[in-house]
C-alpha positions in Angstrom: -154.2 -25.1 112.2 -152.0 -26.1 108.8 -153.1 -29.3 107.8 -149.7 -31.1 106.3 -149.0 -34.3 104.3 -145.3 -35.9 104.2 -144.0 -37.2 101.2 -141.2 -40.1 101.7 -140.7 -42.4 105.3 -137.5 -42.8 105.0 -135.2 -41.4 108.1 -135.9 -37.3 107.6 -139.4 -37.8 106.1 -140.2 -40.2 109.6 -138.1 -37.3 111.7 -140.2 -34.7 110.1 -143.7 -36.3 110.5 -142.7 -36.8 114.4 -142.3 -33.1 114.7 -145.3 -31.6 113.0 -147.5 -35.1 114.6 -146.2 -32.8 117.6 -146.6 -29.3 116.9 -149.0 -27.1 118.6 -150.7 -25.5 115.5 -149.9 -28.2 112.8 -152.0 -31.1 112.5 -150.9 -34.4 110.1 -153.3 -35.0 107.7 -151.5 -37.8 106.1 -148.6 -39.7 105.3 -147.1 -41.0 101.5 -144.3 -43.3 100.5 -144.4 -45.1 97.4 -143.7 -47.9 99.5 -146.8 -48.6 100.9 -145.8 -50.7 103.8 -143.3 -47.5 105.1 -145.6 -45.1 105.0 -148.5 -47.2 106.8 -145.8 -48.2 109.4 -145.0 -44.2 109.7 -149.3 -44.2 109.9 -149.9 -46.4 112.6 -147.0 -44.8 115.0 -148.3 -41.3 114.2 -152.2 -41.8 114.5 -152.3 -40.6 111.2 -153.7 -41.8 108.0 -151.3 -43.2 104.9 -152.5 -41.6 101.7 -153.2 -44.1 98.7 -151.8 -41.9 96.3 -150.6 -38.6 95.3 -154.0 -37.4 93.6 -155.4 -38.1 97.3 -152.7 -36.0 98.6 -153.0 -32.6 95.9 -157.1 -33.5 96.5 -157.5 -33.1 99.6 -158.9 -29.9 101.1 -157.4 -30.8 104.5 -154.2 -30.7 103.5 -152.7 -27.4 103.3 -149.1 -27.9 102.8 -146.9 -30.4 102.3 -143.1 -32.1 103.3 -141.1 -33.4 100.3 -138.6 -35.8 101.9 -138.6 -37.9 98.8 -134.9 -38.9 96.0 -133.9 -35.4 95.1 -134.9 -36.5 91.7 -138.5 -36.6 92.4 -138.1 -33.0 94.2 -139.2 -31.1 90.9 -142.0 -32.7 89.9 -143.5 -32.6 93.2 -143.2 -29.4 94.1 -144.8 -28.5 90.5 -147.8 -30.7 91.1 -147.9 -29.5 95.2 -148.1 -25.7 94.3 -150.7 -26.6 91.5 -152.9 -28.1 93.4 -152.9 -25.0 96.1 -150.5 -26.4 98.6 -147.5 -24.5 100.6 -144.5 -26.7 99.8 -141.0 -27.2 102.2 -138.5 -29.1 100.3 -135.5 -31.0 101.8 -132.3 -29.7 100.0 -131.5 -29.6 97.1 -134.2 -28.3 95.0 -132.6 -31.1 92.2 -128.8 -31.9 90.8 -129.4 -29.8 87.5 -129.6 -26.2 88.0 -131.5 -25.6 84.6 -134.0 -28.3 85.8 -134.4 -26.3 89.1 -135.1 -22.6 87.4 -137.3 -24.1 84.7 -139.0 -25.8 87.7 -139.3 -21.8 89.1 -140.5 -21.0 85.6 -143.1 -23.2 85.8 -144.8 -22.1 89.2 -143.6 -18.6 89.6 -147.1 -17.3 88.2 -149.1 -19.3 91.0 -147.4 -17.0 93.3 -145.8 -19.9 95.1 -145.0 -20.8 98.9 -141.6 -22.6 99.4 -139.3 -23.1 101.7 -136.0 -25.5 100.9 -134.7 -27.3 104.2 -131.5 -25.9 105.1 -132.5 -26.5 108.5 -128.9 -25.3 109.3 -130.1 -21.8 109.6 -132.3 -23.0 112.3 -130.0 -24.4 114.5 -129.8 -22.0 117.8 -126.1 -21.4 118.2 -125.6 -21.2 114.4 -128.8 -18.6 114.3 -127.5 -16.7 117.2 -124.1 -16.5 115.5 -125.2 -14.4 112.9 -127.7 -11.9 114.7 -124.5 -11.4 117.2 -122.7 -10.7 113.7 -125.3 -8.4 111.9 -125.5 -6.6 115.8 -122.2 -5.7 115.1 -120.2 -7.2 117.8 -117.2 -8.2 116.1 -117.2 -5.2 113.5 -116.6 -6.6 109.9 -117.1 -9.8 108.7 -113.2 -10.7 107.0 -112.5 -14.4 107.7 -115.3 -17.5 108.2 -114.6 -20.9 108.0 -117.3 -23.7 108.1 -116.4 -27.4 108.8 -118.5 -30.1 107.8 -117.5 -33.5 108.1 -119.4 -36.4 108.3 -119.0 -39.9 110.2 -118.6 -42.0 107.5 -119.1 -42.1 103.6 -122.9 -43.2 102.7 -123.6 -46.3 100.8 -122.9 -46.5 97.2 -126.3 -47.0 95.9 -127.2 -43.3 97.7 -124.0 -41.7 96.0 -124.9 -43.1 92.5 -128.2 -40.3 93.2 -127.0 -38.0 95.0 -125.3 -35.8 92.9 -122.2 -35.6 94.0 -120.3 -34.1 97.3 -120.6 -30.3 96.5 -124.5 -31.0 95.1 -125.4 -33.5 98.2 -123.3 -32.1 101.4 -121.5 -29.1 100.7 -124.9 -27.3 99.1 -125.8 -26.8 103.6 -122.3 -25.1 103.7 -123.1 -22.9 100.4 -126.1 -22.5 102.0 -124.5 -20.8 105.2 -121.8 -18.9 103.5 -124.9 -16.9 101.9 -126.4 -16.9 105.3 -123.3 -15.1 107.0 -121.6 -13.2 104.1 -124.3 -12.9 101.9 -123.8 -13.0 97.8 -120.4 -14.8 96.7 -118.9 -13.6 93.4 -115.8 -16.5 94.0 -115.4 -19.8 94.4 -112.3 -21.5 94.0 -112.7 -25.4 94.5 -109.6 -28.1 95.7 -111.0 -31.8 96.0 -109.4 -35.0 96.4 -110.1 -38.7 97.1 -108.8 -39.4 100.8 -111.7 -41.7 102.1 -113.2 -44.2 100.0 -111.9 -45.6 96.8 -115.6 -46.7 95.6 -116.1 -42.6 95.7 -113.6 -41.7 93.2 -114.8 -45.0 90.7 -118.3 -43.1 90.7 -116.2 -39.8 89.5 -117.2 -37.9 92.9 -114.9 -36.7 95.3 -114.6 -37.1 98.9 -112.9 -34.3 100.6 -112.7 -30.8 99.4 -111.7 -27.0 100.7 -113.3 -24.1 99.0 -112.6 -21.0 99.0 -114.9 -17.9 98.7 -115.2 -14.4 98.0 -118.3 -12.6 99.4 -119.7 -9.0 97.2 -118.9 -7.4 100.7 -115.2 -8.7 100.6 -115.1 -11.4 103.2 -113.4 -14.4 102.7 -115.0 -17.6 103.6 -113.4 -21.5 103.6 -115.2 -24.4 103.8 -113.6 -28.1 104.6 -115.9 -31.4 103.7 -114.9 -34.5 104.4 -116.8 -37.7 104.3 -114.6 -39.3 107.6 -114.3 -38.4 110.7 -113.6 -41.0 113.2 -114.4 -39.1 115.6 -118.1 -38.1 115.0 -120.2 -35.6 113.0 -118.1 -32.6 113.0 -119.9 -29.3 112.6 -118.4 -25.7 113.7 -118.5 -22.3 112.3 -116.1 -19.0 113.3 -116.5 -15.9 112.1 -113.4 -13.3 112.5 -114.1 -9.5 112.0 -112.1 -6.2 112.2 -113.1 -6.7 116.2 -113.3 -10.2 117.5 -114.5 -13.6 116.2 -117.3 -15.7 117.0 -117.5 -19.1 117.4 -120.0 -22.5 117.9 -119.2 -25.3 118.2 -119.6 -29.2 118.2 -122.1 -30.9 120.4 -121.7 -34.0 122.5 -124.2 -36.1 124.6 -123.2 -34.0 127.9 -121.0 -31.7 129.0 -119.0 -34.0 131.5 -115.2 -33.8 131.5 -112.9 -36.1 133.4 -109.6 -35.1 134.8 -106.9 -37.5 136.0 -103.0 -37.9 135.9 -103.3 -39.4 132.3 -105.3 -36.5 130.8 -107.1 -33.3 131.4 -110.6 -32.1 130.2 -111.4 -35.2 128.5 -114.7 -34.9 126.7 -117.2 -37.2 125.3 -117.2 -37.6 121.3 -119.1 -35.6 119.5 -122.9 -36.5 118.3 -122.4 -38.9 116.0 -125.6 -38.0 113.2 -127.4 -35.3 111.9 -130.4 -36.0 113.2 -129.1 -36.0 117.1 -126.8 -32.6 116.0 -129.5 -30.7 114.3 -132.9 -32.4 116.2 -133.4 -28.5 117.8 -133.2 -27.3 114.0 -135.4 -29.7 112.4 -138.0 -28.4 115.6 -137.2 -25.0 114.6 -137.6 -25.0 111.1 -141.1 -26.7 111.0 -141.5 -24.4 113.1 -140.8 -21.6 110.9 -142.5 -22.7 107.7 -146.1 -23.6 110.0 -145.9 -19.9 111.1 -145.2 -18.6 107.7 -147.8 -20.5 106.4 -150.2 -19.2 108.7 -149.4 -15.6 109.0 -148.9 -15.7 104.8 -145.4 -14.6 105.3 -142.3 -14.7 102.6 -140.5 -18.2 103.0 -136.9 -18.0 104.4 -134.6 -19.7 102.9 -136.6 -19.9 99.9 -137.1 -21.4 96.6 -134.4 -18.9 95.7 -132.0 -19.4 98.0 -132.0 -23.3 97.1 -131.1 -22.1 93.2 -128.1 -20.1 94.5 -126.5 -22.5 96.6 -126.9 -25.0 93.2 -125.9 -22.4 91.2 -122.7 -22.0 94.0 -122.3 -26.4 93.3 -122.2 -25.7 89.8 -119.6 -23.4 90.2 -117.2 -25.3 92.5 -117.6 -28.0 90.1 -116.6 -26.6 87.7 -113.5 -25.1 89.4 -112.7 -28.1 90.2 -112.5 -29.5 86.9 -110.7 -26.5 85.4 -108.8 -25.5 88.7 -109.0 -21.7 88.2 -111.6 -19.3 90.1 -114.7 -19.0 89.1 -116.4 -15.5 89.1 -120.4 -15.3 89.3 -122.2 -12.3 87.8 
């Protein structure tokens, strides 16, 4: 049984205490927030206990491993004093906004032969996941063409922005993430942004829609498209087209229902509107995931790694960007 802690109640700490509260071989231990009143509230639903400080958390033998769901800028330090102090660590994404920050951070634990996994919980997602086993089976020959579309509802407040990092840093990092996942190492990235959606976006210096184009070591091409509207719900689809077919997922909406009439034909329900609805069966699997890494003492996956590669991927649209030419990655 892993004995785990969650760090940060907010919305994906909460959603990932109520899945490992539930799993079969994870039991919580405890609960922390800084705000004390959030993580006693997260306590008392859970039958779990609220930790009075961090020192209780790295201190207690009961506690295994650990869920940083905490600011991004916090990420660092905790997963320094986590692996420290013994404990196997999954990190929500990304591992921080500076990319030196994040390798010094690997600098710092890499001799304590550390266990972390980084929360691209996109991987885990079962249509995405069984995209890319159909791919590496071979059943649409060569990888040549992908696109990935990620669009969210609405802009986030301000005060989350000012924190965040930035578009390419804060949402486009899951699509970096998954152009790795299907294509492997990029050596490319030519970045086109633009503000389309929310004025108070471009005042902070950030953009909010972008289309980026990569080039994969193996020669695929790969295009992602962000935007931070879509009136429509939270868009999310993936094709990839190869020297024999393409593969496809898709959106996902409440239920499959469709109404036909004399006005319109195969009308369909909008799509999930969040990311916790669109990716709950992730989340599930990727606690999953790190719980049985943990126990059988496997390699992490996506690891601490593969969170410095899809910063170091940021970086490089950024700059692109900035400068508009391509950017080439040794």
């Amino acid at each position: 049984m892993v004995g785990m802690a969650v760090l940060g109640c907010g919305r994906i700490g909460r959603l990932h205490a109520r899945n490992f509260a539930r799993h079969a071989r994870a039991r919580l231990v405890a609960v922390f927030d800084v705000s004390a009143a959030a993580a006693q509230q997260v306590a008392a639903e859970l039958g779990t206990k609220s930790a009075r400080s961090l020192d209780a958390v790295w201190s207690d033998r009961n506690i295994t491993a650990v869920l940083i769901a905490t600011p991004t800028d916090t990420h660092v330090p905790l997963i320094t004093q986590a692996v420290k102090a013994g404990k196997a660590v999954l990190c929500e994404k990304p591992i921080d906004v500076d990319l030196e920050r994040a390798r010094n951070c690997w600098s710092d634990i890499a001799s304590d032969h550390p266990t972390v996994m980084i929360g691209f919980n996109r991987r885990f997602d079962p249509s995405y996941r069984r995209l890319r086993e159909r791919l590496e089976a071979g059943e649409i020959g060569r990888l040549e063409l992908a696109v990935i579309t990620s669009r969210d509802p609405a802009p986030p407040p301000v005060g989350y922005l000012k924190g965040s990092g930035g578009l390419f840093r804060d949402m486009t990092i899951h699509d970096f993430d998954m152009a790795r996942y299907l294509a492997g190492e990029i050596t490319q990235v030519h970045a086109l942004g633009a503000n389309l959606v929310d004025p108070e976006v471009g005042k902070l210096g950030d953009v909010d829609t972008c289309a980026i184009s990569l080039r994969a070591r193996s020669g695929a091409l790969l295009q992602i498209n962000n935007s931070r509207r879509s009136v429509y719900g939270y868009d999310q689809r993936l094709e990839a087209f190869g020297s024999a077919g393409m593969l496809q997922a898709g959106n996902r909406r409440a239920t499959s229902v469709e109404s036909w009439n004399g006005e319109r034909t195969a009308a369909r329900e909008v799509v999930l509107h969040s990311f916790i609805e669109r990716y709950g069966q992730a989340y599930e699997a990727e606690v999953d995931a790190f719980v049985r890494s943990v126990e059988e003492g496997r390699p992490m996956s996506p690891d601490f790694s593969d969170g410095l590669e899809a910063l170091r991927l940021a970086v490089a649209a950024e700059e692109s960007l900035r400068t508009g030419a391509v950017v080439n990655l040794s």
